[in-house]
TIVO-2410 file (N, C-alpha, C; in nm, 3 decimals):
# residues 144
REC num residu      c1      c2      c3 atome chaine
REC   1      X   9.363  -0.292  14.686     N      A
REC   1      X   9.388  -0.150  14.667    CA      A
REC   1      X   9.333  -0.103  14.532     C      A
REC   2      X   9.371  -0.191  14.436     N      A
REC   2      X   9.339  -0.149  14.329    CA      A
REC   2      X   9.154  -0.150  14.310     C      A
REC   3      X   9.102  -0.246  14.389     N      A
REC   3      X   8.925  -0.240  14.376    CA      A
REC   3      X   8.888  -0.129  14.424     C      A
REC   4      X   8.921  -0.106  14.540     N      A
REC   4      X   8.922   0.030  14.590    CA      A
REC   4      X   8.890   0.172  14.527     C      A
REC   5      X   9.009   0.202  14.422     N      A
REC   5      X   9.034   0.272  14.319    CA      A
REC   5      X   8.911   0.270  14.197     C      A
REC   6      X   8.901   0.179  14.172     N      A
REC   6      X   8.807   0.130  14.077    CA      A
REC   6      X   8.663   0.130  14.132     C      A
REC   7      X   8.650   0.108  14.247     N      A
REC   7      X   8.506   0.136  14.288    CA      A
REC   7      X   8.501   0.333  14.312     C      A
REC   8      X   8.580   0.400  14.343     N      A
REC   8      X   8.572   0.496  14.372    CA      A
REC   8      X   8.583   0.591  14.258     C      A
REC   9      X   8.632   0.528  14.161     N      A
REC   9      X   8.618   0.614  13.967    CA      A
REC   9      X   8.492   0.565  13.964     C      A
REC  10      X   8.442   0.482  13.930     N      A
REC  10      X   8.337   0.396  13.931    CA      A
REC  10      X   8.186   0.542  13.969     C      A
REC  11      X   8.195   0.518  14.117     N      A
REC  11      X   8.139   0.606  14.206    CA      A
REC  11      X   8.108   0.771  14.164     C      A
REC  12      X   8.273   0.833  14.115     N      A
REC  12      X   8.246   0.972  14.075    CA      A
REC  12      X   8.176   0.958  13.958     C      A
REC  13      X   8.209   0.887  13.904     N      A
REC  13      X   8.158   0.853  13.729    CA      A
REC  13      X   8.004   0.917  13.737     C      A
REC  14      X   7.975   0.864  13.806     N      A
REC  14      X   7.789   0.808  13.896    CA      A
REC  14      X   7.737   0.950  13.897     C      A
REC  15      X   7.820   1.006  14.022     N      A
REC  15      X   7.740   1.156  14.074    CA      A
REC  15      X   7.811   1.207  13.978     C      A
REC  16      X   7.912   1.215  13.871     N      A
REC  16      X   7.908   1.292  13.752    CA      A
REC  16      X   7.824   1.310  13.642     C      A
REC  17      X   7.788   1.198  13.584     N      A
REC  17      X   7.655   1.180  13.513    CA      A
REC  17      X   7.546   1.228  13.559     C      A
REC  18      X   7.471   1.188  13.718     N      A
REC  18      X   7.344   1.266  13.783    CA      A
REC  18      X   7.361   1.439  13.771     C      A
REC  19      X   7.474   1.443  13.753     N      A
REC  19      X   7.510   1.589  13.769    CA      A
REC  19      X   7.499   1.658  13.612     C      A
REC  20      X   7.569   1.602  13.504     N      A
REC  20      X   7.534   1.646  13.412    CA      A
REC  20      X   7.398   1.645  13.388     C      A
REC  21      X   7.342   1.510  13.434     N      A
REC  21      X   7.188   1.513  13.357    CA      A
REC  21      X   7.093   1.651  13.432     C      A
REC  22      X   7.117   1.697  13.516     N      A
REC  22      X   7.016   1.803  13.581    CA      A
REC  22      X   7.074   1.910  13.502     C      A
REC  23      X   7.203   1.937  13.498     N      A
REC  23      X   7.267   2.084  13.430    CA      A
REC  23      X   7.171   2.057  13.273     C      A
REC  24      X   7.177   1.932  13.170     N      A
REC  24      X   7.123   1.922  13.054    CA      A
REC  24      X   6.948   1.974  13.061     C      A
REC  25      X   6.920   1.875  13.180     N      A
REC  25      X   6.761   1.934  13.229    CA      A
REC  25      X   6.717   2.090  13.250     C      A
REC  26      X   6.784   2.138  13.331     N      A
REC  26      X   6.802   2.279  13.360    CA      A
REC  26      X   6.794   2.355  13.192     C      A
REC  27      X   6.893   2.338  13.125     N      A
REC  27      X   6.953   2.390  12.971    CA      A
REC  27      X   6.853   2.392  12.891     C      A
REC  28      X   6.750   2.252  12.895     N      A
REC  28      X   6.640   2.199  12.790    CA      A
REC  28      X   6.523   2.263  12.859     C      A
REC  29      X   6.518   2.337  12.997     N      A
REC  29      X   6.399   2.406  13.007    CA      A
REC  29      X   6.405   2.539  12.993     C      A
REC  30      X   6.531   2.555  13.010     N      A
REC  30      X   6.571   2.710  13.001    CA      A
REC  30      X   6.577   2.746  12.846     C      A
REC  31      X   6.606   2.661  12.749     N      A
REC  31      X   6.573   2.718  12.625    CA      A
REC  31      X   6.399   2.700  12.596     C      A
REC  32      X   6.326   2.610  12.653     N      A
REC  32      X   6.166   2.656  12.602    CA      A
REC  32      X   6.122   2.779  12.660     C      A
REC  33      X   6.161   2.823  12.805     N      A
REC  33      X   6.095   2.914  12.897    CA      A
REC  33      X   6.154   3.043  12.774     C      A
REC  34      X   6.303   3.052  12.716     N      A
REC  34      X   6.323   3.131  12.627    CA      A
REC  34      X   6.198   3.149  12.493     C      A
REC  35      X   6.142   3.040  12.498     N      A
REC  35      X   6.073   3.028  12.311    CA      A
REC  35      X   5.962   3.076  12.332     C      A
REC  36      X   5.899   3.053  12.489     N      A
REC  36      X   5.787   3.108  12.546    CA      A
REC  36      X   5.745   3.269  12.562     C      A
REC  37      X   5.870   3.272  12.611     N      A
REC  37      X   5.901   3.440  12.620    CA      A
REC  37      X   5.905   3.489  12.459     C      A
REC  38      X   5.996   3.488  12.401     N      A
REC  38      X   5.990   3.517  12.255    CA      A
REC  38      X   5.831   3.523  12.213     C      A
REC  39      X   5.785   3.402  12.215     N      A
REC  39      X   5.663   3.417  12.121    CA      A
REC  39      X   5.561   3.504  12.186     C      A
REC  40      X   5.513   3.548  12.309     N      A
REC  40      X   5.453   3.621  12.410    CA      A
REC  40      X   5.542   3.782  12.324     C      A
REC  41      X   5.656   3.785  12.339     N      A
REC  41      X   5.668   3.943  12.306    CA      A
REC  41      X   5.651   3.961  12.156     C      A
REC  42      X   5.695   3.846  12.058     N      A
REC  42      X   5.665   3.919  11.906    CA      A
REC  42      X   5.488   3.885  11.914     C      A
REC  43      X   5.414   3.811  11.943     N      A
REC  43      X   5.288   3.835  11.975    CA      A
REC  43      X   5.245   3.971  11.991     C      A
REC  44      X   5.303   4.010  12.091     N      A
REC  44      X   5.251   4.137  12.130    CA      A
REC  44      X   5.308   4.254  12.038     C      A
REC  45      X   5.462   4.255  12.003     N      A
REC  45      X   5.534   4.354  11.868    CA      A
REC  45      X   5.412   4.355  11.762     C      A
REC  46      X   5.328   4.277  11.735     N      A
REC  46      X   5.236   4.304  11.620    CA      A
REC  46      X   5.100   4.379  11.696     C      A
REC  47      X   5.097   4.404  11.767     N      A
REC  47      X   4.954   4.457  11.826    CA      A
REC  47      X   4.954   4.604  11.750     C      A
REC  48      X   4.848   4.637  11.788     N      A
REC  48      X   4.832   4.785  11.731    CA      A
REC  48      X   4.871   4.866  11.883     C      A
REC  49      X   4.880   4.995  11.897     N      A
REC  49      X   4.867   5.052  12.092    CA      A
REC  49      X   4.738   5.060  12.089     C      A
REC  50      X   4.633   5.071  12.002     N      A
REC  50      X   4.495   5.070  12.051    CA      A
REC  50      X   4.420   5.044  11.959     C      A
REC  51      X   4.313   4.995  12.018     N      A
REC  51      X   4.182   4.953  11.865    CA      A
REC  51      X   4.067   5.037  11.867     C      A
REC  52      X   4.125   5.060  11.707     N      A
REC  52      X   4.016   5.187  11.652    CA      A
REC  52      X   3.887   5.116  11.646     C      A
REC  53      X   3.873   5.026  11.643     N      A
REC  53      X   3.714   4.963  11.656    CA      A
REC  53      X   3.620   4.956  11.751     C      A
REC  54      X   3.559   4.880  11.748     N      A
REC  54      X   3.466   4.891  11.919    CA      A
REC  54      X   3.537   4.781  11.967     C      A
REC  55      X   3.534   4.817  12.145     N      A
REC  55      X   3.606   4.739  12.207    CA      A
REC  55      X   3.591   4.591  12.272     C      A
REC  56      X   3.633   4.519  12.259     N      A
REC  56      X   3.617   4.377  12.261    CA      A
REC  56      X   3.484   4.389  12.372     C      A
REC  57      X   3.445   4.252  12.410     N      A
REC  57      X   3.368   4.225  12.517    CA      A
REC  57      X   3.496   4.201  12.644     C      A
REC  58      X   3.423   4.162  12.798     N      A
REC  58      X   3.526   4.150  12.880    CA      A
REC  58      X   3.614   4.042  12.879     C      A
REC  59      X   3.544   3.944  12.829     N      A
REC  59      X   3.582   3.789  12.867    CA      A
REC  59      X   3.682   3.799  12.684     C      A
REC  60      X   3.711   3.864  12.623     N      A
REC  60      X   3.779   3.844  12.489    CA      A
REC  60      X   3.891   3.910  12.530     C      A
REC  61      X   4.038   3.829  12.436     N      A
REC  61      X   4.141   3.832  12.470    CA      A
REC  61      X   4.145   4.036  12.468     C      A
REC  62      X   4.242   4.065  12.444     N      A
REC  62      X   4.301   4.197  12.414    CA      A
REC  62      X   4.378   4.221  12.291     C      A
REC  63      X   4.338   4.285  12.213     N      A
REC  63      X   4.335   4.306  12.078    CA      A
REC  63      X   4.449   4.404  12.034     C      A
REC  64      X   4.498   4.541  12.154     N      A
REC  64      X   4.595   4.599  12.156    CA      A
REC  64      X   4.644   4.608  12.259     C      A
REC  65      X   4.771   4.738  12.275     N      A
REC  65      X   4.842   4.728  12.376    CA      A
REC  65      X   4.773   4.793  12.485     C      A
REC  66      X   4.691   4.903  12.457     N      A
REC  66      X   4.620   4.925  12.565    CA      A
REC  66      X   4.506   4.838  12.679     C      A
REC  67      X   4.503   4.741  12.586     N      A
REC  67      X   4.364   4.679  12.660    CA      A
REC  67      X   4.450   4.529  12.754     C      A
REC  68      X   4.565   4.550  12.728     N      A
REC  68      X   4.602   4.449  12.771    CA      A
REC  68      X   4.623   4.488  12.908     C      A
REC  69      X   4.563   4.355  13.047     N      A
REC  69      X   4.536   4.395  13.186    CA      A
REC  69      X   4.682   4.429  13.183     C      A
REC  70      X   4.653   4.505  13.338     N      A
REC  70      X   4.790   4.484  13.417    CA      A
REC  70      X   4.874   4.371  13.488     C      A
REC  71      X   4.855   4.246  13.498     N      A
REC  71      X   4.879   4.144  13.546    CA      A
REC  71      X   4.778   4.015  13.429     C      A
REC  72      X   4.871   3.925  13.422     N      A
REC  72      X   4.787   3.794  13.370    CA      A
REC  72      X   4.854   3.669  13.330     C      A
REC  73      X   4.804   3.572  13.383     N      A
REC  73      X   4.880   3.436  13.363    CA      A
REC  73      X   4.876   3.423  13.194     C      A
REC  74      X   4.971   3.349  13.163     N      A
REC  74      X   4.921   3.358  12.978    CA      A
REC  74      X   4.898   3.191  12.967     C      A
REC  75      X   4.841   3.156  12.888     N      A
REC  75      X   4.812   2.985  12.814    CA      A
REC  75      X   4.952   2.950  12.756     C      A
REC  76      X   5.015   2.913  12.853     N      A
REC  76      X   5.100   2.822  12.760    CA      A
REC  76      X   5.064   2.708  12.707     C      A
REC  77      X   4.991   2.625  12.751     N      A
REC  77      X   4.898   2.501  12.648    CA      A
REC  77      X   4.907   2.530  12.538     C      A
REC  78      X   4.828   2.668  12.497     N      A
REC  78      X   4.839   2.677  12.369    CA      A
REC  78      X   4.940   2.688  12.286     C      A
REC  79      X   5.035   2.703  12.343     N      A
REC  79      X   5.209   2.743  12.285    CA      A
REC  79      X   5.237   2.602  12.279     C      A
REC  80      X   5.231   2.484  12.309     N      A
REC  80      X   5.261   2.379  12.294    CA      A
REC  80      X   5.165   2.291  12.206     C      A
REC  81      X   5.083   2.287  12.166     N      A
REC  81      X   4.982   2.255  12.105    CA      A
REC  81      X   5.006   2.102  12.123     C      A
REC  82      X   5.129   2.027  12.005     N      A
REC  82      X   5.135   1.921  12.015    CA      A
REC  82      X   5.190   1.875  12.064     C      A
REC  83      X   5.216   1.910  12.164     N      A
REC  83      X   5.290   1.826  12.323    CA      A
REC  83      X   5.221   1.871  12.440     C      A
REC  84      X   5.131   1.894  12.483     N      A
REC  84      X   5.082   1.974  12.622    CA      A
REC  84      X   5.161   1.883  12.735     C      A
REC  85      X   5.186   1.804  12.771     N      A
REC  85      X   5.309   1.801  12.894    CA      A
REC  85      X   5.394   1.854  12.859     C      A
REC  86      X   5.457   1.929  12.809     N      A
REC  86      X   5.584   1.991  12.843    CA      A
REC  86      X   5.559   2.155  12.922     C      A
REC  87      X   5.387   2.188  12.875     N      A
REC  87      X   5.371   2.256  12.902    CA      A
REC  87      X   5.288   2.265  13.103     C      A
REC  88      X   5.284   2.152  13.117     N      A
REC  88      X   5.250   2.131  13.272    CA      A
REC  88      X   5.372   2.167  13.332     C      A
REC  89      X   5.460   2.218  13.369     N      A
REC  89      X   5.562   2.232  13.359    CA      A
REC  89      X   5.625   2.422  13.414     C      A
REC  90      X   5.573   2.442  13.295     N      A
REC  90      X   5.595   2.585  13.281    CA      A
REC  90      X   5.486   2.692  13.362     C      A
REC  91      X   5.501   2.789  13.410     N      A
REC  91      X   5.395   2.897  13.413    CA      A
REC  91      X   5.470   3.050  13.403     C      A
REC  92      X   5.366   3.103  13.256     N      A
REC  92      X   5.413   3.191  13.224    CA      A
REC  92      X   5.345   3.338  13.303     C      A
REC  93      X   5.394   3.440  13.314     N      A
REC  93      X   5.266   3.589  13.326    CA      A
REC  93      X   5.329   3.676  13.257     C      A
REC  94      X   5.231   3.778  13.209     N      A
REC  94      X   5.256   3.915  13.121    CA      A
REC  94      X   5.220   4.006  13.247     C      A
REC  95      X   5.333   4.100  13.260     N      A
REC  95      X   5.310   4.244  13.306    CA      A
REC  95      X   5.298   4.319  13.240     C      A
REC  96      X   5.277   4.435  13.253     N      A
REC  96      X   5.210   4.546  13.166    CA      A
REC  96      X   5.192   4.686  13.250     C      A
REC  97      X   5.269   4.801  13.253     N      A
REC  97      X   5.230   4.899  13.332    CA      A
REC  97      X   5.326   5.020  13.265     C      A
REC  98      X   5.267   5.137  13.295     N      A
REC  98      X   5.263   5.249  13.186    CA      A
REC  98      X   5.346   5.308  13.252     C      A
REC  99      X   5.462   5.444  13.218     N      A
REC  99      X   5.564   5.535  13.273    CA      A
REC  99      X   5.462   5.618  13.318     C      A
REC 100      X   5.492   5.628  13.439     N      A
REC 100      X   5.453   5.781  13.504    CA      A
REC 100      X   5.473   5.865  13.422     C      A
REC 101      X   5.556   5.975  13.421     N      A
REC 101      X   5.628   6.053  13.349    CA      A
REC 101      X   5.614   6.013  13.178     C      A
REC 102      X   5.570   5.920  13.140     N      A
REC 102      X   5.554   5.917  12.994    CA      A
REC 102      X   5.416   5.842  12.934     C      A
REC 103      X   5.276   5.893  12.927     N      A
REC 103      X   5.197   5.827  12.908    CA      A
REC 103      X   5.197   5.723  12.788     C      A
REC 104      X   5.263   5.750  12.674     N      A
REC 104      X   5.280   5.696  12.566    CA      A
REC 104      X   5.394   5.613  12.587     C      A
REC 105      X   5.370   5.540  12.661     N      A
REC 105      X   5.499   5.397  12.685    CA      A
REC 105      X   5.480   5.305  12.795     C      A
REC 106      X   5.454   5.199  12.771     N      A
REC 106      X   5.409   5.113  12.872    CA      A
REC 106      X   5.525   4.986  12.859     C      A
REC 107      X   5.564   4.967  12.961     N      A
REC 107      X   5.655   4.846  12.980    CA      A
REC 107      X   5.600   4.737  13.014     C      A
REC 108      X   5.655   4.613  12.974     N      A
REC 108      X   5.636   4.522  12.942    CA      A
REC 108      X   5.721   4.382  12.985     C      A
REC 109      X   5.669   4.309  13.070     N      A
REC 109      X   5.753   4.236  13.145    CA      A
REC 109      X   5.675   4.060  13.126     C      A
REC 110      X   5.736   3.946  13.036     N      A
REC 110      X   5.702   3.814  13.046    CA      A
REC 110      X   5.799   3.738  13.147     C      A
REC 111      X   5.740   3.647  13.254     N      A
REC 111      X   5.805   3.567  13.267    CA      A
REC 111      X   5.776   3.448  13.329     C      A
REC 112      X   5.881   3.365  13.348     N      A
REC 112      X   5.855   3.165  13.314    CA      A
REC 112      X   5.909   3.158  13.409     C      A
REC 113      X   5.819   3.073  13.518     N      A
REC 113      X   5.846   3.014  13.588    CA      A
REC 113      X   5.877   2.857  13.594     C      A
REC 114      X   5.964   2.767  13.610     N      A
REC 114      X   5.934   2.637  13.623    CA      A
REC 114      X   6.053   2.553  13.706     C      A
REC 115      X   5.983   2.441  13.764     N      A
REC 115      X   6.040   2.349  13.849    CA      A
REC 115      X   6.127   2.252  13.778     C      A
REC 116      X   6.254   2.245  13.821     N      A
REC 116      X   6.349   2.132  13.750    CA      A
REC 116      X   6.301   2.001  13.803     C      A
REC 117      X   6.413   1.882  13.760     N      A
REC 117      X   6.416   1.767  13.834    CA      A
REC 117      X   6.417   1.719  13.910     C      A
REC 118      X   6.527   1.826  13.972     N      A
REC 118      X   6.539   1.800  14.135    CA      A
REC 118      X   6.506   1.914  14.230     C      A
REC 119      X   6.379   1.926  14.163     N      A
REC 119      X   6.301   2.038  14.264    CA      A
REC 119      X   6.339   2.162  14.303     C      A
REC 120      X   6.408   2.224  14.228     N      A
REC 120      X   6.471   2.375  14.222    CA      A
REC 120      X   6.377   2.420  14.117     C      A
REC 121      X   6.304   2.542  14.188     N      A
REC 121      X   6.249   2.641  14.069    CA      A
REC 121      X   6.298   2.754  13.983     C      A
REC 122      X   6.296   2.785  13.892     N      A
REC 122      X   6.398   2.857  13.804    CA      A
REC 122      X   6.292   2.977  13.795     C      A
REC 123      X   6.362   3.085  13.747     N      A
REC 123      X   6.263   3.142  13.677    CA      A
REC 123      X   6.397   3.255  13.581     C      A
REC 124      X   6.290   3.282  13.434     N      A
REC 124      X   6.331   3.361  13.337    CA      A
REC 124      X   6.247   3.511  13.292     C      A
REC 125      X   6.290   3.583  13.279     N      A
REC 125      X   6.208   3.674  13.238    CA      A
REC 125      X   6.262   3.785  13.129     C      A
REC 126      X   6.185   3.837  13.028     N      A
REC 126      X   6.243   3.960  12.947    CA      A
REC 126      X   6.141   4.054  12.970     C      A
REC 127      X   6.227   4.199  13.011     N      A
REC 127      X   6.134   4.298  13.015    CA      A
REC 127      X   6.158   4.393  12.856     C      A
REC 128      X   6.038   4.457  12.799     N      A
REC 128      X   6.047   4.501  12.715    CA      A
REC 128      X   5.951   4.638  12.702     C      A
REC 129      X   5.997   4.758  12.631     N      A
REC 129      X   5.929   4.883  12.649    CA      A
REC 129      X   5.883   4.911  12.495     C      A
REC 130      X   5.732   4.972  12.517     N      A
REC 130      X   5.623   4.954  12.362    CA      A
REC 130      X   5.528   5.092  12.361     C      A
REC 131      X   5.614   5.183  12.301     N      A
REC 131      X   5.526   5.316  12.305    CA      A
REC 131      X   5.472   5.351  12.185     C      A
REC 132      X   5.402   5.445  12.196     N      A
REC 132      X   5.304   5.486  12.107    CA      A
REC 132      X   5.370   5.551  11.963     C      A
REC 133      X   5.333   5.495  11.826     N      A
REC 133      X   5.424   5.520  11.712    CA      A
REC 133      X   5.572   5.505  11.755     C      A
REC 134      X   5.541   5.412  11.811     N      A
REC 134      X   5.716   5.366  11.808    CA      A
REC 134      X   5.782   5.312  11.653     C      A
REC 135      X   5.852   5.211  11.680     N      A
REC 135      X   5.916   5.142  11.552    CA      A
REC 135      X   5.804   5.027  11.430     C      A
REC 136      X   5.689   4.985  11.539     N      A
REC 136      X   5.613   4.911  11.449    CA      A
REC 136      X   5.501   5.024  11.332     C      A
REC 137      X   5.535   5.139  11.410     N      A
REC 137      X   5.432   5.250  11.275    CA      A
REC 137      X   5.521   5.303  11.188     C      A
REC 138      X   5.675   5.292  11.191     N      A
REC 138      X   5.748   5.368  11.096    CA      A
REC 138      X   5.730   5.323  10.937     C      A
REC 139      X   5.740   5.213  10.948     N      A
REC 139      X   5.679   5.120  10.796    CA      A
REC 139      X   5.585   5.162  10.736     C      A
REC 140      X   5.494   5.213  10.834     N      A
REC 140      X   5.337   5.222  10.740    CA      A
REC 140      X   5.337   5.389  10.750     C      A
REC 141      X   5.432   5.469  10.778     N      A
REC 141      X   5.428   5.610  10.737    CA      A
REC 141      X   5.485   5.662  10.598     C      A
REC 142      X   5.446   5.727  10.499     N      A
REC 142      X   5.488   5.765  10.392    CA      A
REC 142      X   5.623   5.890  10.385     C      A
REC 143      X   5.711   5.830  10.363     N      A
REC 143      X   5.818   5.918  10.350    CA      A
REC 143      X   5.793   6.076  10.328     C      A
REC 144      X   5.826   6.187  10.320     N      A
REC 144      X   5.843   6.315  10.302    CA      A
REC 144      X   5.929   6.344  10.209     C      A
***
């Protein structure tokens, strides 16, 4: 009776541990798909809304907020630099599409897709809104 008992603590012990380790797995991807996202939107918080210069060629990234497509996978490789498996893993995209009703504001949507351990795909996303002389030009305007 008593082996019994002991094989069957034993047992939960088992699928308790398999169980934590996917929730920890899940946790440890869900905070990079977060770092991914982060660095994709303050990336973009520094853009200008448009470049007063001449405009890139086609094949060159996007320099402001206007030039940035409407749809696009982003490089996470490069976000990982010195680990690129962690980044096989992940797949990020930037949305990008403008208010009807408000030409000077285009919303802004990153998000991470990725496959756990046990083959459940997750996904994360932050949407974020970036209009024209918004909060990143107030700094560089001279008081009154």
């Amino acid at each position: 009776m008593s082996a019994s008992i002991l094989a069957f603590g034993i047992a939960t012990s088992i699928s308790a541990m398999q169980w934590s380790f996917k929730n920890l797995d899940v946790a440890r991807d869900t905070t990079l798909a977060a770092q991914i996202i982060q660095s994709e939107i303050e990336r973009i918080r520094l853009m200008p809304w448009n470049n007063t210069s001449t405009p890139p060629p086609p094949t060159a990234p996007a320099d402001s907020i206007c030039e940035l497509p409407g749809s696009e996978t982003l490089n996470v490789t490069a976000m990982f630099a010195s680990n690129a498996s962690i980044s096989a893993n992940f797949t990020a995209t930037r949305t990008v599409w403008t208010d009807p009703s408000r030409p000077d504001v285009k919303y802004i949507t990153v998000a991470v897709t990725w496959t756990s351990i046990d083959g459940r795909t997750h996904r994360r996303f932050m949407k974020t809104m970036y209009a024209k002389n918004g909060l990143y030009d107030y700094y560089y305007t001279i008081p009154h």
